[in-house]
RODO-2510 file (C-alpha; in nm, 4 decimals, decimal comma):
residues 497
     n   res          X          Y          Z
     1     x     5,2296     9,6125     5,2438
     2     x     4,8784     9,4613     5,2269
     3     x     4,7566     9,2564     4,9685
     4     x     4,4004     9,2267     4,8234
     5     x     4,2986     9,5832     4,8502
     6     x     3,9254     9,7191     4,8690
     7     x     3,7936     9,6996     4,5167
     8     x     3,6883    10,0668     4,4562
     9     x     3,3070    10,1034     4,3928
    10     x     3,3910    10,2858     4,0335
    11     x     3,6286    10,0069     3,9527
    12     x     3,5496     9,9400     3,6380
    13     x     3,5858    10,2581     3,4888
    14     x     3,9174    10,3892     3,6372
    15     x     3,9711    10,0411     3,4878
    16     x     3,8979    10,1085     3,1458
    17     x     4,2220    10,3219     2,9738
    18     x     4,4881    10,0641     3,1369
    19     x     4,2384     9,7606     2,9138
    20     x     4,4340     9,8263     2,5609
    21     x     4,7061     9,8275     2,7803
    22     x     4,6702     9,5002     2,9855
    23     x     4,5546     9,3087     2,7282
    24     x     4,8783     9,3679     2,4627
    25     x     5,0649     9,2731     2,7631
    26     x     4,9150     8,9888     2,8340
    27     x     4,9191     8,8215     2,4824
    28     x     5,2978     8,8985     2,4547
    29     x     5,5505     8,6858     2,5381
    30     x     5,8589     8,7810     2,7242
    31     x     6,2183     8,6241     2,7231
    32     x     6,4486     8,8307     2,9768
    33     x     6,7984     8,9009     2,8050
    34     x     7,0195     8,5938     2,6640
    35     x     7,2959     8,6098     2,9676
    36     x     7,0276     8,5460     3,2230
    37     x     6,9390     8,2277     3,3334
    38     x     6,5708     8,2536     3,3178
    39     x     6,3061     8,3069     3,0904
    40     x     5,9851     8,4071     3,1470
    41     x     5,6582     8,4074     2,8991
    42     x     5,2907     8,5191     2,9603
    43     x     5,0358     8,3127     2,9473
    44     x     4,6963     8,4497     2,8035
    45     x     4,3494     8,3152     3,0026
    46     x     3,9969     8,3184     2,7459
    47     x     3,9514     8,6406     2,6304
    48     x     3,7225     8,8177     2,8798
    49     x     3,8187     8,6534     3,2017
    50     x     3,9115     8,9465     3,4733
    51     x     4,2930     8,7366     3,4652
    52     x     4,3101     8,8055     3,8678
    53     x     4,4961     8,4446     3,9587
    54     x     4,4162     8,4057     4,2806
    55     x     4,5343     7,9823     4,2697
    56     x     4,7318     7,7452     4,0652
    57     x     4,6898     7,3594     4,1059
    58     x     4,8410     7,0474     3,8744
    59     x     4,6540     6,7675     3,8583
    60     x     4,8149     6,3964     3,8882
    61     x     4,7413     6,3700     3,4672
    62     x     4,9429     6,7307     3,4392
    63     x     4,6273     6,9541     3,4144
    64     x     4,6380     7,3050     3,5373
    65     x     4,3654     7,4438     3,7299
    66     x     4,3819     7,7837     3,7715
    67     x     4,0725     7,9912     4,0234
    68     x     4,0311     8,3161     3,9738
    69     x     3,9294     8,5515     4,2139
    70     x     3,6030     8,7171     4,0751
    71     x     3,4290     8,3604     4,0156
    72     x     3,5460     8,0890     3,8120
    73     x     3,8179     7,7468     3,7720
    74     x     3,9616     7,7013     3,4561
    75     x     4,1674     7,3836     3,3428
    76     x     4,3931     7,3035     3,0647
    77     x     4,6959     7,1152     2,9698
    78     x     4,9712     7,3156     2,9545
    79     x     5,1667     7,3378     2,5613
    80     x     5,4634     7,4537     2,4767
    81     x     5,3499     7,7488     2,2751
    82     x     5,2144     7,9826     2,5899
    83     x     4,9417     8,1302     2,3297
    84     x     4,8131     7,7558     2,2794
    85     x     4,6831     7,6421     2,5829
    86     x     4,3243     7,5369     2,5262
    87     x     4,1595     7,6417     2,8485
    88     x     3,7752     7,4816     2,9416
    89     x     3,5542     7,6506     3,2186
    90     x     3,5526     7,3478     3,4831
    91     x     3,3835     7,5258     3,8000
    92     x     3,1932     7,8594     3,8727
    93     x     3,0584     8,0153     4,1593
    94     x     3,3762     8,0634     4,3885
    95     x     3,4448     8,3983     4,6577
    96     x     3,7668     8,5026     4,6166
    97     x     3,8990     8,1854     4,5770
    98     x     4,2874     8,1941     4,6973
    99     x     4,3875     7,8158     4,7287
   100     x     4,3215     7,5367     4,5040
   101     x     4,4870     7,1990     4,5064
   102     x     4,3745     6,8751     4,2635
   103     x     4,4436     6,5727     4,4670
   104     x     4,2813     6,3601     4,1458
   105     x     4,1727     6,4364     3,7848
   106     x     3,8622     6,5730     3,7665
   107     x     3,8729     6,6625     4,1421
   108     x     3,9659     7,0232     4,3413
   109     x     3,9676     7,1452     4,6692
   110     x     3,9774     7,4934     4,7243
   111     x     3,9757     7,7534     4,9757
   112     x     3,6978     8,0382     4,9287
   113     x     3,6278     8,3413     5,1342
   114     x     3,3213     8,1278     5,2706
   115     x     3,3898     7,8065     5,2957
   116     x     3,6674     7,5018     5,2139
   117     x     3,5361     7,3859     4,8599
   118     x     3,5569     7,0844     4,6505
   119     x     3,4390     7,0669     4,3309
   120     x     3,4544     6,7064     4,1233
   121     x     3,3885     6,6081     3,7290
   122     x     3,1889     6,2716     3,8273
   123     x     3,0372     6,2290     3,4513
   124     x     3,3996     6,3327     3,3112
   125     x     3,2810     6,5412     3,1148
   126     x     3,5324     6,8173     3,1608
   127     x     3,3586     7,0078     3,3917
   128     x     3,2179     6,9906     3,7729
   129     x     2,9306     6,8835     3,8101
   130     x     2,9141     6,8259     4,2406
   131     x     2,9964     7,0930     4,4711
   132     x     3,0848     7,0007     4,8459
   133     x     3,1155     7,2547     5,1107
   134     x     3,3861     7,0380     5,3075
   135     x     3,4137     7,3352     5,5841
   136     x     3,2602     7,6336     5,6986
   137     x     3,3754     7,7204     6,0601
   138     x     3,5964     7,9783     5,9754
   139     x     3,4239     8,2632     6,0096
   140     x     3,3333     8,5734     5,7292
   141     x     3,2969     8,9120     5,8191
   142     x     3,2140     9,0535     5,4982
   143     x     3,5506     9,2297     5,5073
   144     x     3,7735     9,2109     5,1698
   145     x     4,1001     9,1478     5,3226
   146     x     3,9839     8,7956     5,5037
   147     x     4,1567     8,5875     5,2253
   148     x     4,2160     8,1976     5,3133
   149     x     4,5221     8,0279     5,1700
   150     x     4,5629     7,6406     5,1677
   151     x     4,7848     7,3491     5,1120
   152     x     4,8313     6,9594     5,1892
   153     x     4,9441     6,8118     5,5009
   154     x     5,0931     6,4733     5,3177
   155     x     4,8399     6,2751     5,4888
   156     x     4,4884     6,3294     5,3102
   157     x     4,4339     6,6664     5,4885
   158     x     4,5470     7,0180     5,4416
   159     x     4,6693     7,3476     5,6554
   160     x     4,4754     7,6596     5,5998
   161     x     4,5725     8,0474     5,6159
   162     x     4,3171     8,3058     5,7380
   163     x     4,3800     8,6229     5,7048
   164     x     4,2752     8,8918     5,9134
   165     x     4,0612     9,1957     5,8379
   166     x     4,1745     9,5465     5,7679
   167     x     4,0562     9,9051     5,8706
   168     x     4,0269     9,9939     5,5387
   169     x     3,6650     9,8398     5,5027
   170     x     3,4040     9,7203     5,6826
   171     x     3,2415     9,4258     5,8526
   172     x     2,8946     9,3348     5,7362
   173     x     2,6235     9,4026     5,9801
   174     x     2,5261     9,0014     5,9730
   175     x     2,8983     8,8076     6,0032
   176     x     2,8866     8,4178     5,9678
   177     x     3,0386     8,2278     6,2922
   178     x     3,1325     8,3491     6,6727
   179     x     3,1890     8,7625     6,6751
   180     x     3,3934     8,9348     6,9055
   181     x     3,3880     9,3585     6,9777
   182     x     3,7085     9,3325     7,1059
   183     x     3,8484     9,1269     6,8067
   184     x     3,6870     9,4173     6,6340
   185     x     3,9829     9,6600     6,7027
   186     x     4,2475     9,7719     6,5463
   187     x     4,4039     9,8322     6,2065
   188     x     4,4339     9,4910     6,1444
   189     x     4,1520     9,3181     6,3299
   190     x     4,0261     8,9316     6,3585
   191     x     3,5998     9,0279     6,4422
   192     x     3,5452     8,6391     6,3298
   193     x     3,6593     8,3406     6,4242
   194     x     4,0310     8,2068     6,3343
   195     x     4,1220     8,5263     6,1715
   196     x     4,4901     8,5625     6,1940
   197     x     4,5435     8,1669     6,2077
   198     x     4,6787     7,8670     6,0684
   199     x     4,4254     7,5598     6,0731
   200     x     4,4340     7,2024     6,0066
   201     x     4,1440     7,0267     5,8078
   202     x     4,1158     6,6468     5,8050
   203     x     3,8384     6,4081     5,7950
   204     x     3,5740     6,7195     5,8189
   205     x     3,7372     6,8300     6,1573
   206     x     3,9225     7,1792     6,1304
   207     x     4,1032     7,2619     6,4389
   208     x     4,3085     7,5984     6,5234
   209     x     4,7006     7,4854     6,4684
   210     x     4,9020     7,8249     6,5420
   211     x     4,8321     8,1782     6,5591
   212     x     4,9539     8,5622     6,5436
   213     x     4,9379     8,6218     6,1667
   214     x     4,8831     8,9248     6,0057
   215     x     4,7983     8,8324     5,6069
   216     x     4,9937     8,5351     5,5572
   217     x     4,8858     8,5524     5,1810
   218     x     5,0090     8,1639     5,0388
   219     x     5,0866     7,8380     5,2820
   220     x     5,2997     7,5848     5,1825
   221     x     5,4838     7,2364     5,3095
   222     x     5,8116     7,1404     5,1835
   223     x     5,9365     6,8582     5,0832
   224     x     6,1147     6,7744     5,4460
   225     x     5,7669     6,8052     5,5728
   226     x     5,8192     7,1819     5,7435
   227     x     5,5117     7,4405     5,7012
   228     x     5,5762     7,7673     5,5480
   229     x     5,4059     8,1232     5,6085
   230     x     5,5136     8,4399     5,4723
   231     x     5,3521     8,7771     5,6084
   232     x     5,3148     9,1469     5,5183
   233     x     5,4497     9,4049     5,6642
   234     x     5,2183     9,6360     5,8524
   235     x     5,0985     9,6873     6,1960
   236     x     5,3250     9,4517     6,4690
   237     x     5,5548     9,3872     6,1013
   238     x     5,8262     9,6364     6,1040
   239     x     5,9249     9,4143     5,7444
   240     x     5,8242     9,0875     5,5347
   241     x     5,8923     8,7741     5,7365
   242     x     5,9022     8,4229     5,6692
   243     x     5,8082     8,2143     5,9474
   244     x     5,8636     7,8114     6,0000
   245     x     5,5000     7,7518     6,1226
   246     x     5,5165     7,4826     6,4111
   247     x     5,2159     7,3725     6,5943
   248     x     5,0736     7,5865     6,9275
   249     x     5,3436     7,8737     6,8485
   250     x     5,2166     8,2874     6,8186
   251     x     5,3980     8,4803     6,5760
   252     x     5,3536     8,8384     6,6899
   253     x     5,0200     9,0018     6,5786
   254     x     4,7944     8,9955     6,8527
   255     x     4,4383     9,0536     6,7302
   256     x     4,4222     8,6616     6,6494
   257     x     4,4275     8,6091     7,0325
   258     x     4,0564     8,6827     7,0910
   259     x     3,9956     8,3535     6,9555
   260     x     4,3236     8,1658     7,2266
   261     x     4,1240     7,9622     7,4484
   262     x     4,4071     8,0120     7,6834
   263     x     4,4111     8,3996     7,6324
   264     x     4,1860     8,5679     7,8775
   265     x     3,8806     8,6887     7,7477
   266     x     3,8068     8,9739     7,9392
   267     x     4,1437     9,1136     7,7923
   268     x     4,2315     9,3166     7,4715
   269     x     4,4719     9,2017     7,2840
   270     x     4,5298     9,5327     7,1515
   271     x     4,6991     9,6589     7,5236
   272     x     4,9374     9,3750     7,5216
   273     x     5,2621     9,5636     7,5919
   274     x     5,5273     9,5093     7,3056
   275     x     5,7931     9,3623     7,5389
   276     x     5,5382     9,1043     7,6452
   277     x     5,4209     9,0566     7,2413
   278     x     5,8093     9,0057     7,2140
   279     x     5,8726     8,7399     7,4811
   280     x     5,5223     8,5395     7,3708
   281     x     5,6048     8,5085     6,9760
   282     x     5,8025     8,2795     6,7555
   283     x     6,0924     8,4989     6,5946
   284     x     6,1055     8,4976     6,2315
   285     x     6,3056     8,2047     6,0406
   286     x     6,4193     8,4956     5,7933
   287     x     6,3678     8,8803     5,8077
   288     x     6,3313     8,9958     5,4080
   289     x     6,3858     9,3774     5,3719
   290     x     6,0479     9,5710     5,2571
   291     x     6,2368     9,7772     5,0280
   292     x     6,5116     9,5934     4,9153
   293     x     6,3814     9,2806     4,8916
   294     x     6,0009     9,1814     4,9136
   295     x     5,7166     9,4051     4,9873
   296     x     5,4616     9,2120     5,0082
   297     x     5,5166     8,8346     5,0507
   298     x     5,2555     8,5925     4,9098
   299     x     5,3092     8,2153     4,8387
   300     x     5,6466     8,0470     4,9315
   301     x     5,7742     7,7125     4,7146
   302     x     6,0469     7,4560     4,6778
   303     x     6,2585     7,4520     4,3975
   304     x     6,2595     7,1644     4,2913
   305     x     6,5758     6,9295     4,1568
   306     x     6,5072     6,9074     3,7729
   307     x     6,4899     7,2907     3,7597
   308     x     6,8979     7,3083     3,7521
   309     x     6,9840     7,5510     3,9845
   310     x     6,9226     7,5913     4,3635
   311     x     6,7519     7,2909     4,4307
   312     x     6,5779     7,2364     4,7751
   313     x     6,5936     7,6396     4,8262
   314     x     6,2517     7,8118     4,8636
   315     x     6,1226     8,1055     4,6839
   316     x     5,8723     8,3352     4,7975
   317     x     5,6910     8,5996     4,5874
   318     x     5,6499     8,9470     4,5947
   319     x     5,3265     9,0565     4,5070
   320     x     5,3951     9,4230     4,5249
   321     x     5,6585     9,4202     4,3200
   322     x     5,8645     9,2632     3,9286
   323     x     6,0624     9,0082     4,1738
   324     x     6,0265     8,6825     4,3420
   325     x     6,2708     8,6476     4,6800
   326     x     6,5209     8,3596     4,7301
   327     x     6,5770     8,1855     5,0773
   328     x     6,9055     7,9881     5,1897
   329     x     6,8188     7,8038     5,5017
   330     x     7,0862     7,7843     5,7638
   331     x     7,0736     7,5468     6,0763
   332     x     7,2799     7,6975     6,4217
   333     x     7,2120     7,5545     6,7229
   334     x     6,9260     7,2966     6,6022
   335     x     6,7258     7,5998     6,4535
   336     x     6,6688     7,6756     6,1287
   337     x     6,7717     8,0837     6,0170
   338     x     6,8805     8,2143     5,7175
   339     x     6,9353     8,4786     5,4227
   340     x     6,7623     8,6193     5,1247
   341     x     6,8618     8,7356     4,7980
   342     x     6,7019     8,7937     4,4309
   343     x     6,5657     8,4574     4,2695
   344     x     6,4673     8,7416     4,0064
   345     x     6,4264     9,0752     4,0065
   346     x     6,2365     9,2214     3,6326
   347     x     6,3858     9,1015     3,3547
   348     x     6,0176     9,0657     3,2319
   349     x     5,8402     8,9499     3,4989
   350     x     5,5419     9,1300     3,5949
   351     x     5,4427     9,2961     3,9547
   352     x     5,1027     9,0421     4,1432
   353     x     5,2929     8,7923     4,1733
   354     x     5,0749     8,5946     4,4275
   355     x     5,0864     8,2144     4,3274
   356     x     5,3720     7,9570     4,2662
   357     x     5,3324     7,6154     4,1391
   358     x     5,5595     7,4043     3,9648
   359     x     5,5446     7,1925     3,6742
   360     x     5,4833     6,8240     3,7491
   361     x     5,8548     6,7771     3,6030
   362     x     5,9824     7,0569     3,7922
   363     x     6,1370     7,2505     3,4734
   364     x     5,8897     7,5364     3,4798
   365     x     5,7732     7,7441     3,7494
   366     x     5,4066     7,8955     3,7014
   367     x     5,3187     8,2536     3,8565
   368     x     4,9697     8,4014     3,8865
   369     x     4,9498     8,7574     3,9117
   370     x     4,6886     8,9988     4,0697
   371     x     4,7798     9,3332     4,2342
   372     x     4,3795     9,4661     4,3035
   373     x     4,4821     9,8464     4,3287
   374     x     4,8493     9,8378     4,4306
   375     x     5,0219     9,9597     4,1492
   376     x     4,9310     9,9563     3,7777
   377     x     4,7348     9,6613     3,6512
   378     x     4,9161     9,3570     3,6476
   379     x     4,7084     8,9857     3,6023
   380     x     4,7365     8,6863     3,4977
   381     x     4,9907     8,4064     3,4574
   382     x     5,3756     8,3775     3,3699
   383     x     5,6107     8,0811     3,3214
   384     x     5,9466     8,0971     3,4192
   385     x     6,2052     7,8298     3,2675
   386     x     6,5479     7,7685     3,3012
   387     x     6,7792     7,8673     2,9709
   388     x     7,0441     7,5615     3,0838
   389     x     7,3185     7,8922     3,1889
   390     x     7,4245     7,8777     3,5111
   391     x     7,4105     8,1921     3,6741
   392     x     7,7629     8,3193     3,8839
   393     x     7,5712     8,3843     4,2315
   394     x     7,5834     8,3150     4,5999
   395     x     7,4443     7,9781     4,6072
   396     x     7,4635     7,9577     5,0279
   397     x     7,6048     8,1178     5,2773
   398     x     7,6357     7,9592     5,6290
   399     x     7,7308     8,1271     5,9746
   400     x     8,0830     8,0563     6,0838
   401     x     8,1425     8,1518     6,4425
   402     x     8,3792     8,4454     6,3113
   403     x     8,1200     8,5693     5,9988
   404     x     8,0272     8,3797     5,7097
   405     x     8,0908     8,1370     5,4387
   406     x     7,9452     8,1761     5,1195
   407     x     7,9215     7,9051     4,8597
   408     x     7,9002     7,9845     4,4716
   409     x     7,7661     7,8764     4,1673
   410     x     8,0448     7,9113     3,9442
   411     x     8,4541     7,9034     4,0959
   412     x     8,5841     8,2585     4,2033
   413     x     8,8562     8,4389     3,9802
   414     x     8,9091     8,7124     4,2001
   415     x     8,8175     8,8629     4,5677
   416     x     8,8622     9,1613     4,6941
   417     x     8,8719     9,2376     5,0799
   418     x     8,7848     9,5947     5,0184
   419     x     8,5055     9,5663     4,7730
   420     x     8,3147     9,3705     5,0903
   421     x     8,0630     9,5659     5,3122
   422     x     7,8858     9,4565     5,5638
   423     x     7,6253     9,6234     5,8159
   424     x     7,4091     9,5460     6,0914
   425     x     7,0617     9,6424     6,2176
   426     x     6,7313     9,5263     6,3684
   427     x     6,4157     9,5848     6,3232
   428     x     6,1173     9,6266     6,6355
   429     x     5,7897     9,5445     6,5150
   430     x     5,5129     9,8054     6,6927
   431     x     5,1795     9,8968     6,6480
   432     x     5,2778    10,1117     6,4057
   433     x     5,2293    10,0242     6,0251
   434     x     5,5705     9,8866     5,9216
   435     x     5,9182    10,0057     6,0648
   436     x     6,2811    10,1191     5,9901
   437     x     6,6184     9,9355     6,0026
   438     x     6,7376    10,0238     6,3511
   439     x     7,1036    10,0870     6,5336
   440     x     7,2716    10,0013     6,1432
   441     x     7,6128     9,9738     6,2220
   442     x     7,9041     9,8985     5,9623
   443     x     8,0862     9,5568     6,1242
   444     x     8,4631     9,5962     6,0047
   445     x     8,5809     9,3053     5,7970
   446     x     8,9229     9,1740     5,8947
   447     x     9,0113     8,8624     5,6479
   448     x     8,8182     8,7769     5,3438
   449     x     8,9654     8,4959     5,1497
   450     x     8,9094     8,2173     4,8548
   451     x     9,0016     7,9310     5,0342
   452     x     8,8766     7,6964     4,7549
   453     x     8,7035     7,7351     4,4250
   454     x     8,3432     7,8002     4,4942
   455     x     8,4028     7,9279     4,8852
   456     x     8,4649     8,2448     5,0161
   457     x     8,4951     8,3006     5,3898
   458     x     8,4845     8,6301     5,5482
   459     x     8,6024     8,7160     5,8816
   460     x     8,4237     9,0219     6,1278
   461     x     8,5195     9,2066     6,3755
   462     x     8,2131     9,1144     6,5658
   463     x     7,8778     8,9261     6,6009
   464     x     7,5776     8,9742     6,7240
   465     x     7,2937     8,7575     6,7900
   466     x     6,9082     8,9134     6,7056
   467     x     7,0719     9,1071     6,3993
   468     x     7,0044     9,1196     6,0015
   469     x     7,3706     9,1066     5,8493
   470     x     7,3154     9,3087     5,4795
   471     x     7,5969     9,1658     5,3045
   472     x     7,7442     9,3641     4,9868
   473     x     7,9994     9,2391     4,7600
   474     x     8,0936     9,4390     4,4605
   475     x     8,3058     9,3379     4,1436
   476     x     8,3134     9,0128     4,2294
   477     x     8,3949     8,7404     3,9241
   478     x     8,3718     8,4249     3,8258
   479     x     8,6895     8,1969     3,6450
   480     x     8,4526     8,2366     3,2874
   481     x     8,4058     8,5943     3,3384
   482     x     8,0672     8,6394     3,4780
   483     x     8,0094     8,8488     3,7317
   484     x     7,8095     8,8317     4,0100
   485     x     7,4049     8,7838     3,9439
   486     x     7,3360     8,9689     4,2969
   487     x     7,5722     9,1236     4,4946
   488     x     7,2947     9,2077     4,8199
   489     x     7,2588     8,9265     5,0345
   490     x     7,0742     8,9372     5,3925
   491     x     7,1529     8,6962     5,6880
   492     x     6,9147     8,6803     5,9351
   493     x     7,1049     8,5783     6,2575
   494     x     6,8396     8,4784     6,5324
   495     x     7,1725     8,3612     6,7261
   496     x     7,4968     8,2641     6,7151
   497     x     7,7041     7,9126     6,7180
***
């Protein structure tokens, strides 16, 4: 699923019987039911700010900057009454702005349609009153779907996301930067310059980093130093993926290649044969199920250690749909793989989700919300805290050479063999928009056991490297009672041990 879609000329009044809607909701705060272990409350912006989040940024003095995506950058220090925050206008004039980061007080960077931005308060007076275009050599095609995403590279610099351009609108007649016909083509196309890249940015040089991206909508670097992608499924994206983004690498969508020095130029991308696509491209760290799991994946995140559960994990959100995805990393063979489950799934949180950024403290994760046409309107910003309760979940799950082991939150009471399913599949990515789970087989368990209090190892009858393992446990309990917080798990096993 695509994100950003093309606004619709008559926008504003299709708009107008969802606005007594929208707006109730977005005064309102929400706290999910008392068992669950988070809680989640909407934040209002000024009253008649279009609430379309398309960045969130703290400051070092705990200031949130939030851009917007028709225009402006608002900043204000976060309270603990959501209906209290006193937000200022800081900066104005942005396209589409879809990354923002504060390296100081006073002081943002951020990543427009047009150009890399920063905008700094030098009178500290609360707002900004010098505007630097940092970087411009990524190139604009007039097309809505070219969205840049950005984040730091630890050392003064920063990584950005181009996206590419879709069918579903046009290229202006006059682009700025290098055009290419060929690049032109397709449903999914990169007519400009870097389109369907990752760059790096540092000391006013951008250079092209790694390639093959479809709309990888949010970038982000851990804590370990590893840089994080997510994509959309669509054309050569038979599902969501989440890649580990390593210098010089292509991961699978071709139209970026117009702009591979290496790539000949006399060539279309577009006629690259899939098995050749296939043997060129970086597999995915972690396949997450379209359906099931994430439609559309925007920004990944860390969670960090204060927040009481799952530290280190990632998150990645859905902006198609109420949930936000959880990853468990996995190393076999000196490669990182892994699985995904629920981080949450409703419980009051709203479909858009597009942005995550954490508290300074890391006690309170902050979501901004824009959906732009898919699905009923849904803007502006959440806050998700922890209520203290542990939930009984999955916590990890690691690839034995005979299945799994899966590490809980909370010690097991019971397990039983038969209440375990697990299938198989794959999926092929094509030119096709999106794709199927293919040859799903159900892998016979033959031992499932609690061989100590928060472990549970189960046994198959066979493995198979190149497959997504849906894992299904049902009924399971914890010693207090609790039972399971998700019971769909999804191991993504690129190979084997």
């Amino acid at each position: 699923m695509t994100n950003f879609p093309m606004t619709h000329p008559n926008t504003n009044s299709i708009m107008k019987p969802y606005l007594a809607t929208l707006l109730v909701v977005l005064l309102s705060v929400t706290t999910i039911p008392a068992h669950a272990y988070l809680k989640v409350e909407t934040i209002p912006l000024p009253e008649g700010t279009p609430p379309e989040i398309g960045g969130l940024a703290f400051d070092p003095d705990g200031k949130l900057y939030v851009a917007t995506r028709r225009n402006d950058i608002f900043v204000a220090k976060p309270t603990t009454d959501p209906n209290a925050f006193d937000w200022k206008l800081f900066a104005s004039g942005f396209h589409n702005g879809l990354g923002i980061e504060a390296p100081a007080p006073g002081h943002i960077v951020v990543s427009q349609m047009a150009e890399l931005t920063e905008a700094i308060d030098t009178d500290g007076d609360g707002s900004a009153d010098t505007y630097n275009n940092l970087n411009n050599e990524i190139g604009l095609s007039g097309n809505y779907h070219e969205t840049n995403g950005l984040c730091p590279d630890g050392d003064g610099g920063y990584y950005v996301a181009a996206g590419t351009a879709s069918h579903n609108g046009p290229t202006f007649w006059k682009t700025h930067g290098k055009y290419s016909k060929i690049g032109r083509r397709g449903r999914n196309y990169s007519a400009v310059q870097w389109k369907g890249w990752v760059m790096h940015f540092k000391d006013g040089t951008l250079t092209p980093y790694a390639k093959g991206f479809r709309m990888h909508n949010g970038i982000f670097r851990d804590s370990k130093g590893r840089l994080w992608c997510g994509d959309n499924q669509g054309d050569f994206r038979a599902t969501s993926p989440l890649y580990l983004v390593e210098k010089g690498n292509f991961y699978g969508h071709p139209s970026s290649l117009v702009w591979d020095k290496d790539f000949p130029k006399d060539k279309d991308p577009l006629n690259t044969p899939q098995d050749k696509l296939d043997e060129m491209r970086t597999h995915a760290t972690v396949l997450i199920p379209f359906i099931e799991m994430n439609r559309s994946c925007s920004e990944p995140a860390e969670i960090p250690a204060n927040f009481g559960v799952f530290p280190g994990q990632l998150i990645i959100a859905d902006n198609n749909n109420t949930r936000i995805t959880r990853i468990m990393l996995d190393e076999v063979g000196g490669k990182l793989q892994g699985s995904c489950t629920h981080f949450i799934n409703g419980l009051g949180l709203r479909t858009g989700n597009n942005r995550l950024e954490w508290s300074p403290d890391g006690k309170q994760l902050y979501v901004g919300q824009t959906v732009r046409g898919w699905g009923k309107p849904s803007e502006g910003i959440q806050r998700l805290s922890f209520t203290g309760k542990t939930p009984f979940d999955v916590e990890q799950i690691k690839l034995t050479k005979t299945g799994f082991e899966l590490t809980t939150t909370l010690p097991v009471a019971n397990l039983d063999e038969a209440e375990i399913s697990i299938n198989s599949f794959h999926y092929q990515d094509s030119f096709k928009y999106g794709g199927g789970q293919l040859d799903k087989k159900t892998i016979p368990v033959t031992k499932a056991a609690s061989t100590a209090d928060k472990t549970v190892t189960i046994d198959l009858e066979s493995l198979q490297a190149g497959k997504v393992y849906h894992i299904n446990i049902k009924n399971l309990k914890s010693k207090d009672g609790s039972k399971l917080h998700n019971e769909n798990f999804y191991y993504t096993a690129n190979q084997l041990h």
